[in-house]
C-alpha positions as CSV (number, residue, x, y, z in Angstrom):
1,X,44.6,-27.0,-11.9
2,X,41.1,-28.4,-12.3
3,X,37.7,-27.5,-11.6
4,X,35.7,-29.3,-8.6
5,X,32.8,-31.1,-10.7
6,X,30.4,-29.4,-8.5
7,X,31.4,-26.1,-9.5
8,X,31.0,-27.4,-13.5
9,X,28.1,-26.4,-15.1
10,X,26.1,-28.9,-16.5
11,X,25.4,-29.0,-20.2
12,X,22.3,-28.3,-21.5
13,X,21.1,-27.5,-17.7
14,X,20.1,-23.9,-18.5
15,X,18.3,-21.7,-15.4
16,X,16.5,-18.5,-15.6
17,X,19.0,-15.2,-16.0
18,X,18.4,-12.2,-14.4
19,X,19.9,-10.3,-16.5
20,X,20.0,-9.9,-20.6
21,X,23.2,-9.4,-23.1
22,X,22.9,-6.0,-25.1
23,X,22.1,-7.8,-28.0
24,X,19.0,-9.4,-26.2
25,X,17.8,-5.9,-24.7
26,X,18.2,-4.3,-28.6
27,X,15.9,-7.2,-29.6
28,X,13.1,-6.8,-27.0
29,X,13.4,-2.9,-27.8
30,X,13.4,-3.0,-31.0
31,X,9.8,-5.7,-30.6
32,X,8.1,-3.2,-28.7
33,X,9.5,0.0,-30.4
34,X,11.0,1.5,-28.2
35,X,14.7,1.5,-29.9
36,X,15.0,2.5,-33.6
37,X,18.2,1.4,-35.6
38,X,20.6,4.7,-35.7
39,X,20.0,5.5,-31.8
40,X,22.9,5.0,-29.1
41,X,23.3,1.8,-27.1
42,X,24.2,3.2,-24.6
43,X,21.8,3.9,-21.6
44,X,19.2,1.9,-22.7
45,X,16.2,1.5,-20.8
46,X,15.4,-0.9,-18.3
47,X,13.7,-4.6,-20.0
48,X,11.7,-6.4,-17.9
49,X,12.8,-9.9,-17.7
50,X,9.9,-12.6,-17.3
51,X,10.5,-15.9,-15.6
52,X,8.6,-18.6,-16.5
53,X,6.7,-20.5,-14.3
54,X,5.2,-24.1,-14.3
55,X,2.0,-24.0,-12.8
56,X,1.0,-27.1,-10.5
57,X,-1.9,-29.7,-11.4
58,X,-2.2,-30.8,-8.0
59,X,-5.9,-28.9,-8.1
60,X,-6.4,-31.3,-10.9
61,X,-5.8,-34.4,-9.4
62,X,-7.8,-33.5,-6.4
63,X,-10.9,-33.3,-8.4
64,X,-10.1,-36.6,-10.2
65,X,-9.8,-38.4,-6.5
66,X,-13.0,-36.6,-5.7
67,X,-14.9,-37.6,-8.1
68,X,-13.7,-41.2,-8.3
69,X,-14.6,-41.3,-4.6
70,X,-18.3,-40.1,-5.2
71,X,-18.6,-43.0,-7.4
């Protein structure tokens, strides 16, 4: 049986995860040094995962307009 394209994930079309691999929680522990090499991985502490997000230049254009208007 095939998969439905529209359940296919698209290639290089990556999104925002919620959630990290062990690997990737070690390696923001380790940056902020919270996690020497020798402790247990297991129970590790929570890592805050920060989304990125593109801020808008519609402000920007507005003042362009206005100004080009005032002249």
């Amino acid at each position: 049986m095939t998969i439905d394209k529209s359940l296919k994930v698209k290639r290089g079309g990556s999104s925002n995860r919620s959630v990290l691999t062990r690997v990737e929680r070690l390696e923001k522990l380790k940056e902020t040094d919270r996690w020497q090499d020798g402790d247990s991985p297991f129970g590790l502490p929570k890592v805050r995962v920060r989304k990125l997000v593109m801020k808008k230049k519609k402000k920007k254009q507005e003042e362009e307009e206005g100004e080009a208007d005032a002249t």
